[in-house]
C-alpha positions as CSV (number, residue, x, y, z in Angstrom):
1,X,-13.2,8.2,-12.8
2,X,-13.4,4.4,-12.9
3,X,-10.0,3.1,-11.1
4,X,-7.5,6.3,-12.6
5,X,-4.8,8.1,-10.7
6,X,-3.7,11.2,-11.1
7,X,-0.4,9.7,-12.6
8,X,-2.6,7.7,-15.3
9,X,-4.1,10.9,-16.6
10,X,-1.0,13.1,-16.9
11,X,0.7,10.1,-18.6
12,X,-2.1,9.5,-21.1
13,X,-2.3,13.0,-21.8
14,X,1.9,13.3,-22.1
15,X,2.1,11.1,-24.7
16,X,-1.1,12.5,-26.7
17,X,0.3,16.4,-26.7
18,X,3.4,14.8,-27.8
19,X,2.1,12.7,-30.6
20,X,0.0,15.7,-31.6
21,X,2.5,18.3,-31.4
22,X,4.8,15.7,-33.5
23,X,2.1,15.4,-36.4
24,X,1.8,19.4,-36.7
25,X,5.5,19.4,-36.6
26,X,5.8,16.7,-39.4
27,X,3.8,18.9,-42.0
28,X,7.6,20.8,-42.2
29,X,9.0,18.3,-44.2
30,X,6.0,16.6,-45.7
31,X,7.4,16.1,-49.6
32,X,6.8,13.6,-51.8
33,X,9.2,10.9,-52.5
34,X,9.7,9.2,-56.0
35,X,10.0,5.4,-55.0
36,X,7.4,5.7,-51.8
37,X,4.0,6.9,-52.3
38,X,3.6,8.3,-48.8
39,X,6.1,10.6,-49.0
40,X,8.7,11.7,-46.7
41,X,5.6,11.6,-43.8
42,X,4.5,8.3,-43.6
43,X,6.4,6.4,-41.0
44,X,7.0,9.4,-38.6
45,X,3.1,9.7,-38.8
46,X,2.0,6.0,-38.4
47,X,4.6,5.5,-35.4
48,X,2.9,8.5,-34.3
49,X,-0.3,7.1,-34.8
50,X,0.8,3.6,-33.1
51,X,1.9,5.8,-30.2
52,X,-1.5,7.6,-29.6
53,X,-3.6,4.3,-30.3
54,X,-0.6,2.5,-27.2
55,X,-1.5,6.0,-24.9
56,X,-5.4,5.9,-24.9
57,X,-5.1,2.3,-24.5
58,X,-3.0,1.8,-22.2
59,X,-5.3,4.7,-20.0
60,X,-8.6,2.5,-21.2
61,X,-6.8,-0.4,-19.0
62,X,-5.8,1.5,-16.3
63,X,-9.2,3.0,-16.3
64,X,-10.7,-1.0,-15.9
65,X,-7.9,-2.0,-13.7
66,X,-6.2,0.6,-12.2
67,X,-3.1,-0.5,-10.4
68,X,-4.1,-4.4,-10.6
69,X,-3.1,-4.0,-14.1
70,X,0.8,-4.7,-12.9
71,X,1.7,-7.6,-11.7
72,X,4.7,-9.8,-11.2
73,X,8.4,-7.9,-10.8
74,X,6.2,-4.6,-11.7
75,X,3.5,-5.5,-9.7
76,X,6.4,-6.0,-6.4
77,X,7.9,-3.1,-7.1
78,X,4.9,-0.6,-6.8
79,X,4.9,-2.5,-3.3
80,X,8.5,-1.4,-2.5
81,X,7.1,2.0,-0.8
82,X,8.3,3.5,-4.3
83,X,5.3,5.3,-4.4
84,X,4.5,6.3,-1.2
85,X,8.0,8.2,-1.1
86,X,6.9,9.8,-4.6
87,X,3.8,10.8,-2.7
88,X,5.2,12.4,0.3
89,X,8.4,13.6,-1.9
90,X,5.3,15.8,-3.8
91,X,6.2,13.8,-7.1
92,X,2.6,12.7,-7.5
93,X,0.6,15.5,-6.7
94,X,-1.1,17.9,-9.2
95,X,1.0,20.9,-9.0
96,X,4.3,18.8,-9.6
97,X,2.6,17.4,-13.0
98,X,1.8,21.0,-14.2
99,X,5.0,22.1,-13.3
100,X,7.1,19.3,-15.8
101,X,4.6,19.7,-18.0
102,X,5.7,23.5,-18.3
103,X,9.1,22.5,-17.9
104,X,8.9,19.8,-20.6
105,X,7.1,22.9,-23.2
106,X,10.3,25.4,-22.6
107,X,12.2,23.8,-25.4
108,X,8.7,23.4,-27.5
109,X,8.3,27.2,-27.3
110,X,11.7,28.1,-28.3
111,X,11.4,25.8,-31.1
112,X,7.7,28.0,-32.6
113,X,8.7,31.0,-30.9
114,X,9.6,33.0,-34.4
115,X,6.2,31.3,-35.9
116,X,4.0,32.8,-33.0
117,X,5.5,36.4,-33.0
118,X,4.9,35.9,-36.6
119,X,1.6,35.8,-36.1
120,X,1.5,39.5,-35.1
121,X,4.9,41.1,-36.9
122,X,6.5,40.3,-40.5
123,X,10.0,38.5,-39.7
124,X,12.9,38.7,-42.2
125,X,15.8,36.4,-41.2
126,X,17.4,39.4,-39.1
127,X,13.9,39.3,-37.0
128,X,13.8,35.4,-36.6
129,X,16.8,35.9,-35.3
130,X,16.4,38.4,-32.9
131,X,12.9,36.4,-32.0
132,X,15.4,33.9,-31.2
133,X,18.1,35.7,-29.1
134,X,15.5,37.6,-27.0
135,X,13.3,33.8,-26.7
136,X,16.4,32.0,-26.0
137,X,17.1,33.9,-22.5
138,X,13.9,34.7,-21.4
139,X,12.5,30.7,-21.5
140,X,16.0,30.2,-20.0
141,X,15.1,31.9,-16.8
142,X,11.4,30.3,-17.1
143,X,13.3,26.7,-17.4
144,X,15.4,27.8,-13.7
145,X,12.3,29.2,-11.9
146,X,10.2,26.0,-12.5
147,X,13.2,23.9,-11.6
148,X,13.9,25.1,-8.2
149,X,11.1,23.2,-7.0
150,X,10.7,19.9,-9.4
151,X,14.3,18.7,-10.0
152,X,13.2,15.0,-12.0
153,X,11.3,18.0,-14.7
154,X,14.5,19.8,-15.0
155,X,16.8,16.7,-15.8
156,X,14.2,15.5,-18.2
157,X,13.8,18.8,-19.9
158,X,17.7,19.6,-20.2
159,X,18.3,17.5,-22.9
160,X,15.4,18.8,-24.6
161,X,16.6,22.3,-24.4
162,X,20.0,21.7,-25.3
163,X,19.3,19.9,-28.5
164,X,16.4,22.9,-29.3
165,X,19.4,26.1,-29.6
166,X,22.0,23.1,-31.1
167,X,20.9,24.9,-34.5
168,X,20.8,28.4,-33.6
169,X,23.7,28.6,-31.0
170,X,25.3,25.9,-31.8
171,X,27.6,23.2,-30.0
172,X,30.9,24.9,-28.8
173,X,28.8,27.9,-26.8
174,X,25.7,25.6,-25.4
175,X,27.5,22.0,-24.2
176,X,29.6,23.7,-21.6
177,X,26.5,25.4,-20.1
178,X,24.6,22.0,-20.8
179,X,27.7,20.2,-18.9
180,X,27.4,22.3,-16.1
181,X,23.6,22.2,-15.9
182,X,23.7,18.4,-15.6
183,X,26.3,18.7,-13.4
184,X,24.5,21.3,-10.6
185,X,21.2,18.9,-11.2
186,X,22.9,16.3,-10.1
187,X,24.2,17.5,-7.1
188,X,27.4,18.5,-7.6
189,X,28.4,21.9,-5.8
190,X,32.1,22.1,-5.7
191,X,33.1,25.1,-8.8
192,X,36.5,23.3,-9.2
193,X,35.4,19.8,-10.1
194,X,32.6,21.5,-12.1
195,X,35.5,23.5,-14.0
196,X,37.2,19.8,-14.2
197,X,34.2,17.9,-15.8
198,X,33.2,20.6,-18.4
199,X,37.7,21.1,-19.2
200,X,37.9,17.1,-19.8
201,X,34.6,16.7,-21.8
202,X,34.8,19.5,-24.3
203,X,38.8,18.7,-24.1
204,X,37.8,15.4,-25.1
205,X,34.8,15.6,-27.5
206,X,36.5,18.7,-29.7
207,X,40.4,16.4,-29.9
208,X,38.1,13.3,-31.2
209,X,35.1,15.1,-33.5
210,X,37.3,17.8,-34.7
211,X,40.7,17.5,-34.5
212,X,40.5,13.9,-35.4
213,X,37.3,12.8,-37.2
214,X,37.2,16.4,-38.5
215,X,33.4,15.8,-37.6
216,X,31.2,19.3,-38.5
217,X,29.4,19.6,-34.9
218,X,26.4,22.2,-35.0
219,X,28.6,25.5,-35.6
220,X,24.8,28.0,-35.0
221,X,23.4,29.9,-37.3
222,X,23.1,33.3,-35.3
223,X,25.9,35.8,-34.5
224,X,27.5,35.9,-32.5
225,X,27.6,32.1,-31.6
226,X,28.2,31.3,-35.1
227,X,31.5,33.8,-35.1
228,X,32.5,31.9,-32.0
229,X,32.1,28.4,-33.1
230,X,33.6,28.8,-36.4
231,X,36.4,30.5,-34.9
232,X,37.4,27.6,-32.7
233,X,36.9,25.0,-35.4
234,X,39.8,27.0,-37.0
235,X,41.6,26.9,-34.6
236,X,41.6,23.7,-33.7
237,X,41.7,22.2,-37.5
């Protein structure tokens, strides 16, 4: 396939699924506005548009060029034996691309799981819900297998997952778990410094957002996170 990696491909099709799932996403808050006659749409769509035209063609010149299309400080850095240690780390091989692309959908799914059980069962708000407490776990322990073995996917799909349950689960029960997550991923071992870091960040973020700012951070909208969080805010204010 003319001058392509297997790094080119993945990387054109990253961004495309993105852009893609971005625009079927967008249709959730496509309203009209008074004073702009492309409506609340418009810009999210055409930067999404500008991001598909940038992926296919940036893969068109890697397709002519292949790795002759970097040059200068790029072009010496590929020559650093940065990618031959990618290569024999397994970060460039086909399996590790499938796996953080399933690491990178965890949060995706979480976010449509209520829509696809809907496609089978009628949900009231209880059964969203529910969807979402029996989804939240279950893609948890999906997110832990896949990152045993492809620790650059698992840091890059953290934050993804942690801002996905900010609006079910809210802030004060996820950031700890977040903290720590980060915290194991990036090497740290030792459960007293771990206790340390997550004590002196919450400490620190809830004395500045809320007992200060009095800042609303995400409180959930499922029980019983949203009994926790608001109890704490209470406390606190």
């Amino acid at each position: 396939m003319g001058k392509l990696r297997l790094g080119h491909i993945c990387e054109a099709a990253f961004w495309l699924v993105l852009a893609t799932f971005l625009y079927v996403e967008s249709f959730e808050f496509d309203r009209g506005i008074e004073i702009y006659k492309f409506g609340a749409t418009g810009w999210p769509r055409a930067l999404l548009l500008l991001l598909a035209v940038a992926a296919i063609g940036q893969f068109t010149y890697q397709f002519l060029a292949g790795d002759k299309s970097t040059s200068g400080t790029v072009g010496a850095a590929s020559d650093d034996g940065a990618e031959e240690a990618a290569r024999q780390s397994g970060h460039s091989d086909f399996r590790w691309y499938v796996t953080t692309f399933c690491l990178l959908a965890v949060p995706f799914l979480y976010m449509r799981a209520h829509d696809l059980t809907g496609i089978f069962l009628t949900l009231d708000k209880e059964g969203v819900h529910t969807v979402k407490l029996v989804a939240a776990p279950l893609l948890l322990a999906v997110y832990l297998f896949l990152a045993r073995g492809n620790q650059v996917g698992a840091i890059l799909t953290l934050p993804l997952f942690f801002a996905a349950l900010l609006e079910d689960l809210g802030f004060y029960a996820m950031a700890p778990l977040f903290i720590v997550g980060i915290t194991l991923l990036m090497g740290e071992r030792r459960a007293r410094w771990i206790a340390l870091t997550v004590a002196l960040i919450m400490g620190f973020l809830l004395l500045i957002f809320v007992s200060l700012l009095y800042v609303g951070l995400p409180t959930g909208n499922i029980s019983p996170f949203y009994d926790l969080s608001h109890l704490l805010v209470t406390l606190l204010q």
